[in-house]
C-alpha positions in Angstrom: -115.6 -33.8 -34.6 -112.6 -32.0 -32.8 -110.8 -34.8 -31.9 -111.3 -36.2 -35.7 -110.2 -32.9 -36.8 -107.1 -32.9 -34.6 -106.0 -36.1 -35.8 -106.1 -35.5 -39.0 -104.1 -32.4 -38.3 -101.4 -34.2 -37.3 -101.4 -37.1 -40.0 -101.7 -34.5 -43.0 -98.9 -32.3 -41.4 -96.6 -34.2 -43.9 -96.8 -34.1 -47.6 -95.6 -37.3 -48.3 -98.7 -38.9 -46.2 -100.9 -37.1 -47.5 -99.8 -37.6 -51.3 -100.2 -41.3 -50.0 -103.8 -40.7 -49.3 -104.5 -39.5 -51.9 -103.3 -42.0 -54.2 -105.0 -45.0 -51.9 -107.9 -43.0 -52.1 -108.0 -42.4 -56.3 -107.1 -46.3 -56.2 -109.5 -47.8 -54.4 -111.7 -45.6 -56.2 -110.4 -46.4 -59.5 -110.7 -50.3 -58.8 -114.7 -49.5 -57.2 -115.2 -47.9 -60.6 -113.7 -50.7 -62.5 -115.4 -53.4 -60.6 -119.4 -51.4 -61.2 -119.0 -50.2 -64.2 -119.6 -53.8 -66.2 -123.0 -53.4 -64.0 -124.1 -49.8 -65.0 -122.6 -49.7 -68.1 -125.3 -49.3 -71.1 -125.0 -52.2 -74.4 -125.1 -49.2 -77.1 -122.2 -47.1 -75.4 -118.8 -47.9 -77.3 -115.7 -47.3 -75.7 -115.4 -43.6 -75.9 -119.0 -43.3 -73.9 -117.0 -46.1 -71.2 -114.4 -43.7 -70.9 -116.3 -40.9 -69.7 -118.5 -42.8 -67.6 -115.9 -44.4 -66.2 -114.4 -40.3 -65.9 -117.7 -39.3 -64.5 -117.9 -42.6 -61.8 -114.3 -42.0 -60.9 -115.1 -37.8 -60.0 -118.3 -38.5 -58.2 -116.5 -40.9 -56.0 -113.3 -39.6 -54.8 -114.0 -35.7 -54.7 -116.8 -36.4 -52.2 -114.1 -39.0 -50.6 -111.0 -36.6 -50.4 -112.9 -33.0 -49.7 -114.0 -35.3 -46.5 -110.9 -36.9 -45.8 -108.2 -34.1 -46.5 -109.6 -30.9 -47.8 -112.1 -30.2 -45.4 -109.7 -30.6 -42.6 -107.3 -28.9 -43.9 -109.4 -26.1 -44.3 -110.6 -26.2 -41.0 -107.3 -26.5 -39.7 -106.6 -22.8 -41.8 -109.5 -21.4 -40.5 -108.6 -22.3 -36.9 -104.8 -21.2 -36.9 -105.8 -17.8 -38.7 -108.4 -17.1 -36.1 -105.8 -18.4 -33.6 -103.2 -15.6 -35.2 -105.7 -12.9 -35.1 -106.8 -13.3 -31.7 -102.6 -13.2 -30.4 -102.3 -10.0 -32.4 -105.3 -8.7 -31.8 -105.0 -8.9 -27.8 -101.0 -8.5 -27.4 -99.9 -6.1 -25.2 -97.7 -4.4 -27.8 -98.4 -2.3 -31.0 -98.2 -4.6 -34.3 -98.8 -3.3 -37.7 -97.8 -4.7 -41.2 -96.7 -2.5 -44.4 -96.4 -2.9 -47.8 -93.4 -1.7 -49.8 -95.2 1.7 -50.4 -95.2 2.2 -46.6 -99.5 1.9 -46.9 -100.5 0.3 -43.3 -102.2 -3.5 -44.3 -103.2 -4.2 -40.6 -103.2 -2.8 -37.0 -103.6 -4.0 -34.0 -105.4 -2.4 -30.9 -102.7 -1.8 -29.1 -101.4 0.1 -31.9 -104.1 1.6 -32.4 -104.2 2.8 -28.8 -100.7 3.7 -28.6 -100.8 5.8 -31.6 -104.2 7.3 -31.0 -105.3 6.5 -34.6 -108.6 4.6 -36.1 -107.4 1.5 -37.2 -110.3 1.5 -39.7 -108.7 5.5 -40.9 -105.1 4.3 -40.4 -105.2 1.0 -42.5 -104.3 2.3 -46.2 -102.4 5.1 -45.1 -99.0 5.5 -44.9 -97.0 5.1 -41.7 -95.5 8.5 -42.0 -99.2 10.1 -41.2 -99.1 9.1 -37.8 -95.2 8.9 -37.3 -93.2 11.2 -39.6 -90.3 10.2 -38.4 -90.4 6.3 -39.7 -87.9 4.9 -42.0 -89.3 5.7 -46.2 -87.0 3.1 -47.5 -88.4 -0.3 -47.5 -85.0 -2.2 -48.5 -82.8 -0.4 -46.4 -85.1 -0.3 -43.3 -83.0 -1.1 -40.0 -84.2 -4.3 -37.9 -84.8 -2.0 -35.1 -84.7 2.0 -34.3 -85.9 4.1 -32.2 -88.5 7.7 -33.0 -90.7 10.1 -31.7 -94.5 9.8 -31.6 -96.7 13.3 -31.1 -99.8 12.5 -29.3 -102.8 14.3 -29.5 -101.9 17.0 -27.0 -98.7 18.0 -28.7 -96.0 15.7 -26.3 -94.4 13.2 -27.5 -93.2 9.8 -26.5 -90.5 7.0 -27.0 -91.5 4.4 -29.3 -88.6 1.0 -30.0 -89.7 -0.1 -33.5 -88.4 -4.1 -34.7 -89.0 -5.0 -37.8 -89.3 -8.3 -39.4 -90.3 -9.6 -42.9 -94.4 -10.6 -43.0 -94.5 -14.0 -44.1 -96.3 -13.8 -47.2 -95.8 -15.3 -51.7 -94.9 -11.9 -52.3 -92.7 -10.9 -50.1 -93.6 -7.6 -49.8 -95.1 -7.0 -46.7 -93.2 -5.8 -43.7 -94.6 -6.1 -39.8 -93.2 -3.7 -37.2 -93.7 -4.3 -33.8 -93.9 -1.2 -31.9 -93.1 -0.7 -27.9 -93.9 2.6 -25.7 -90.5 3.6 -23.9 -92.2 6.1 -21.4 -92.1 3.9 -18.6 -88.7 2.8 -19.4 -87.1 5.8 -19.9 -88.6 7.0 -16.6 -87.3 3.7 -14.7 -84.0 4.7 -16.2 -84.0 8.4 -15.2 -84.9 7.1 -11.3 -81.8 4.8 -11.6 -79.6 8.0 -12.5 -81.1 9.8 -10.2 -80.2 7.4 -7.4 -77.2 6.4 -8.4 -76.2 10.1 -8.0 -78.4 10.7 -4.6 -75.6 7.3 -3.6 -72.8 8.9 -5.0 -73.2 12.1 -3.3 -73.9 10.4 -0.4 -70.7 8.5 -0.6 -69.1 12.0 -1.0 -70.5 13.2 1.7 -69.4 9.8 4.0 -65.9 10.5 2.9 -66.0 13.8 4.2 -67.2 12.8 7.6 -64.6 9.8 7.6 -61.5 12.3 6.6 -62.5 14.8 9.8 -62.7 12.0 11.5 -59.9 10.1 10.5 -57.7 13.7 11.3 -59.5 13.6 15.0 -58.9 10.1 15.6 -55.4 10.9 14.1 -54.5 13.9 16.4 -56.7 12.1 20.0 -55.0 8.3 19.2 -52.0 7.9 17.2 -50.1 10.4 19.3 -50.7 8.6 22.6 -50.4 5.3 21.4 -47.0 5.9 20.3 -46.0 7.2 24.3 -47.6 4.3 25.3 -45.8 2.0 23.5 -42.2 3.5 24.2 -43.1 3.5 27.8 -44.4 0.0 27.3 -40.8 -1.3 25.4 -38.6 0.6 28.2 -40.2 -1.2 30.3 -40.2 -4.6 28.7 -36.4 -3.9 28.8 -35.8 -3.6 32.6 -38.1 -6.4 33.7 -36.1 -8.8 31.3 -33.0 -7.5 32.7 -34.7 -7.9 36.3 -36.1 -11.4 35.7 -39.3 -10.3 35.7 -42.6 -11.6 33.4 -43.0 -9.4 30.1 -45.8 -11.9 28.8 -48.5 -9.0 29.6 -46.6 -6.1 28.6 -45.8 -8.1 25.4 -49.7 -8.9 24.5 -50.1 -4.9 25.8 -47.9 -3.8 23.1 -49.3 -6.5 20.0 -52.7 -4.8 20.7 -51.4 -0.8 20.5 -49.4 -2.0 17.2 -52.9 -3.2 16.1 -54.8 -0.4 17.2 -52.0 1.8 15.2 -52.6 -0.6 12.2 -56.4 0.4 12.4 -55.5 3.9 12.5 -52.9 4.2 9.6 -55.9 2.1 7.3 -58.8 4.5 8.5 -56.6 7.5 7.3 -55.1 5.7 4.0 -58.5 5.4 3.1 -60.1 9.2 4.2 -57.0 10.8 2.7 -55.0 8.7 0.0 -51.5 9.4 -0.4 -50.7 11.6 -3.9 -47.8 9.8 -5.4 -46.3 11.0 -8.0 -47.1 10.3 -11.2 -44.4 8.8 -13.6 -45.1 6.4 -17.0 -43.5 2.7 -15.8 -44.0 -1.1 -17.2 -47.0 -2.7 -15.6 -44.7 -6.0 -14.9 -42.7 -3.8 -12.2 -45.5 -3.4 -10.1 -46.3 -7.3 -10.8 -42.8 -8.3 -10.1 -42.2 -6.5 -7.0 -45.5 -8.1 -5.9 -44.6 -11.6 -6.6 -41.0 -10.7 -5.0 -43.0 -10.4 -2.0 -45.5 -13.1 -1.9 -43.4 -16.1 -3.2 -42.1 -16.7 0.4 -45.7 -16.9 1.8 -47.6 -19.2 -0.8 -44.2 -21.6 -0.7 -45.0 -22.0 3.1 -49.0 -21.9 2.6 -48.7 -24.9 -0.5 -50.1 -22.5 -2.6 -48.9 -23.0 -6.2 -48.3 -19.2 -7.6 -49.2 -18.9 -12.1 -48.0 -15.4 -13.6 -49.6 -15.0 -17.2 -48.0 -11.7 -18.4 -46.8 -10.2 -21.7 -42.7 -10.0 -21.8 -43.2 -7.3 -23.8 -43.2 -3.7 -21.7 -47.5 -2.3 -21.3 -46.8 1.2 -20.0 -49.3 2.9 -17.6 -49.2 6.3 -16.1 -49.2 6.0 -12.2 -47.5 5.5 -9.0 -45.5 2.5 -9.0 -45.7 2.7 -5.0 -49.8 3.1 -4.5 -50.5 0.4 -7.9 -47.9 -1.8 -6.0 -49.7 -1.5 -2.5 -52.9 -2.4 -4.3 -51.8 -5.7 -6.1 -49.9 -6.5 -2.3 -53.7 -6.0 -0.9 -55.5 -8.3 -3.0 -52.7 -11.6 -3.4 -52.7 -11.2 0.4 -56.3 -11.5 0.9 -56.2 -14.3 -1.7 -53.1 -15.9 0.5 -56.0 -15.7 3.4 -58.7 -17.0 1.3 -56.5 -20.3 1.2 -54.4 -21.4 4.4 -55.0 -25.1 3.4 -53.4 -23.9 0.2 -54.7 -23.7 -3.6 -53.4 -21.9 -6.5 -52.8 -17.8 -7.0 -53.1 -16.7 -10.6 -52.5 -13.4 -12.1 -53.0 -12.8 -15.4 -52.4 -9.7 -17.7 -54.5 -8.6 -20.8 -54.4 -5.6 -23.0 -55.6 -3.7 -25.8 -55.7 -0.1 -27.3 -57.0 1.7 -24.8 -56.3 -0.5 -20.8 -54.6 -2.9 -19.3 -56.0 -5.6 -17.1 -54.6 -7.4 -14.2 -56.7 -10.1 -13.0 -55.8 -11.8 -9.7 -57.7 -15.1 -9.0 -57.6 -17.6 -6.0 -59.2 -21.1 -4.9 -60.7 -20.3 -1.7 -64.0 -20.4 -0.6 -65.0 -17.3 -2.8 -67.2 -14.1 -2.4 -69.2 -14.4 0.6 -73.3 -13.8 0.6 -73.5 -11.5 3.5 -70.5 -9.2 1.9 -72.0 -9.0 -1.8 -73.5 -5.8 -1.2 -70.7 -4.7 1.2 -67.7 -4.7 -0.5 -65.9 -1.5 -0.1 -67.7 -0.2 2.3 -65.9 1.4 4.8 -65.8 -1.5 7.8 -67.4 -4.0 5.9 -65.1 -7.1 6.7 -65.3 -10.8 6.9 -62.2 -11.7 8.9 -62.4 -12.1 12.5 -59.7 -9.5 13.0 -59.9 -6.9 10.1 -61.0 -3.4 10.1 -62.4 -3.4 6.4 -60.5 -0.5 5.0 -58.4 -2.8 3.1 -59.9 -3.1 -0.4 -61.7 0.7 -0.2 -58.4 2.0 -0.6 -57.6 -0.2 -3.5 -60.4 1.4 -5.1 -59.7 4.1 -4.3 -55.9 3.8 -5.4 -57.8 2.6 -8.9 -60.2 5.3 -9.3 -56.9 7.6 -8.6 -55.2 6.1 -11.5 -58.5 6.6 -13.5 -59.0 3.1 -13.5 -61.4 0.7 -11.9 -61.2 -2.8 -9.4 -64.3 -4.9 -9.4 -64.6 -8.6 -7.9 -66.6 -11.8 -8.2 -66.9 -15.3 -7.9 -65.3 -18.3 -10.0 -66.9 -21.5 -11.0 -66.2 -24.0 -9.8 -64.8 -22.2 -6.9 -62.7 -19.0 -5.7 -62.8 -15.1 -6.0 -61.2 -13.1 -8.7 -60.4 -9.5 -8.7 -60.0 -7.6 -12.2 -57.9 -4.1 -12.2 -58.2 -2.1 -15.1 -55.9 0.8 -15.7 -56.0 3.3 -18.9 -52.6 2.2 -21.1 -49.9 4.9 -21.5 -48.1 3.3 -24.5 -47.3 -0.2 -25.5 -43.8 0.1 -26.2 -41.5 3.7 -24.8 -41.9 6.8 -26.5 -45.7 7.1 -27.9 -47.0 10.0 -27.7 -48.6 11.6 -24.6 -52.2 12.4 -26.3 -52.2 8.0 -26.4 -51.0 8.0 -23.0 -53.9 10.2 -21.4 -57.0 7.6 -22.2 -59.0 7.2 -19.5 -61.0 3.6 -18.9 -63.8 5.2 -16.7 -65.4 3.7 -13.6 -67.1 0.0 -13.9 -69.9 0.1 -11.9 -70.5 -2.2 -8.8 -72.7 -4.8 -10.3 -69.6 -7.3 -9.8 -68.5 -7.4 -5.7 -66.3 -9.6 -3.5 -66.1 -10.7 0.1 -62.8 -10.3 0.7 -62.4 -7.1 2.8 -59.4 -6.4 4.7 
């Protein structure tokens, strides 16, 4: 009986077949009828009395016919996808009640039910507003989702997230709201604040220890390196002028200036130089960047594109510190590619920022550095310290801005510097020129660490 019932489901799903039915059906019927009724058919009846028999045969054969054929599937069919409806409702894990116009509760479910600590069978006719005050009156202006307060039965309240959609019905007056508990949520998202600031405190207290260290290492290192190395080149001197080998004391020196190189990084990055401050064109740090670079991706093959706005986009900043920063990360984008690619920098802005997007080719963010970057040390080059893009960061947090990083499909890394805009043309006011952009969080990381 199923599997008849199912098939007929899915040949009356269309009107037109089953209009089609039903007119084979009264047909066939009709011709039956047509056939017996010379048969059945009294002498004495005239033709009014062979009308209604022929009425009468004709109803006794094709109601029985078609309640068999399409109406008492169809019904069963109702029955089944009602049932079917009630049982989602009845068992979902969220609260789902319909309303009429009045705000009068139609139907509950028992997670409502539970949720709300209500009766369904003493909620239903009510209005909504007995057990939450705080929901919408209005039925025509009534927003597609909100958020309220529910009291429970000891006084607290909870979070409840309220959607609402129109109830599918001839009147059109019914609403359903689907109603979701935000306790847990809301406690989820007070941990992740919490931790966050546990990490940033943390990262507080790292830099701390890194600047006294940095200042030891400064004072106990940099100092003797330095004698080292002039002893080192007056030396080199008078065995050249002797004749002697300088190969070692050559290799001696490379690895002092390195070690120097390491020292200078770990103490840009404890204590970050404190420009000063001026209001300057965006496209001068860019320039003076590219000034520098072209040489190096002419040699490398790597084909350079500049996107940027002739007209002037004014930050507030250090031209020096913003202009170290974009150095940094075409460099490591210069590393990223040695068999060469193609450098782009591009320049958007609105409002309120400016950003500075420089993209590369290479190989792209690393998965052992995704959760590294800018950590102090973090580096995937054989010979870096990994100080290099902290203190870009750092240089953009300075500038009450923000760097993040990630990777490009097909292919390559992109950094994206945003900076708070100071004016787009000379001469705005200074209230326009003191928008800060805020930090961007470090969802979006890169491998490149110098």
């Amino acid at each position: 009986m199923s599997n008849r019932v199912s098939a007929l489901s899915s040949i009356l799903r269309s009107p037109t077949r089953i209009l089609g039915i039903v007119l084979m059906l009264v047909f066939t019927a009709e011709v039956g009828v047509m056939f017996l009724l010379p048969h059945v058919m009294p002498e004495f009846l005239g033709e009014s009395g062979t009308a209604v028999l022929d009425a009468v045969l004709l109803t006794m054969v094709c109601a029985p016919v078609l309640w068999w054929v399409i109406i008492g599937p169809l019904r069963r069919i109702a029955i089944q996808e009602h049932q079917r409806s009630e049982t989602i409702v009845a068992n979902a894990s969220e609260g789902i009640i319909t309303f009429d116009s009045e705000g009068r509760v139609a139907s509950c479910n028992r997670a409502s039910s539970e949720l709300l600590g209500v009766d369904p069978a003493d909620w239903v006719g009510k209005t909504t507003q007995s057990r939450m005050p705080d929901f919408p009156r209005s039925f025509e202006t009534l927003p597609c989702e909100f958020r309220l307060n529910v009291d429970r039965q000891d006084g607290t309240s909870f979070p409840v997230q309220v959607s609402v959609s129109e109830y599918p019905s001839e009147t059109g007056q019914l609403r359903i709201a689907i109603l979701r508990d935000l306790t847990e949520f809301e406690r989820a998202e007070r941990e992740r604040l919490l931790m966050a600031r546990e990490t940033e405190a943390l990262r507080a207290q790292q830099m701390a220890t890194l600047a006294q260290l940095a200042t030891g290492v400064a004072h106990e290192i940099r100092n003797p390196l330095t004698s080292i190395k002039m002893l080192i080149q007056v030396n080199r001197s008078k065995f050249a002028d002797e004749g002697l080998p300088t190969d070692d004391l050559e290799l001696v020196e490379h690895e002092i200036r390195r070690m120097e190189r390491s020292v200078n990084g770990l103490l840009d990055y404890a204590r970050p130089e404190h420009g000063e401050s001026k209001t300057f064109p965006i496209q001068d740090a860019i320039g003076r960047t590219v000034q520098l670079i072209d040489g190096r991706c002419g040699t490398q093959n790597v084909n350079l594109a500049l996107d940027c706005p002739d007209a002037p986009i004014y930050i507030d900043g250090d031209l020096a510190q913003l202009q170290q920063l974009l150095l940094n990360l075409t460099l490591n984008s210069l590393d990223a590619m040695p068999e060469g690619g193609e450098l782009a920098i591009s320049v958007t802005s609105d409002d309120s920022q400016v950003e500075v997007t420089v993209a590369d080719t290479g190989d792209g963010i690393s998965d052992a550095m995704l959760n590294k970057l800018f950590t102090p040390f973090a580096t995937s080059k054989p010979n870096g310290v990994g100080l290099g893009l902290g203190i870009c960061r750092r240089i953009a947090q300075s500038h009450h801005g923000s760097l993040v990083g990630s990777n490009r499909i097909p292919r390559g890394a992109q950094f994206r510097l945003t900076l708070p805009i100071a004016g787009q043309i000379a001469g705005q006011t200074d209230c326009e020129r003191d928008r800060d952009s805020g930090d961007t969080s470090d969802s979006e990381e890169s491998c490149k660490a110098c």
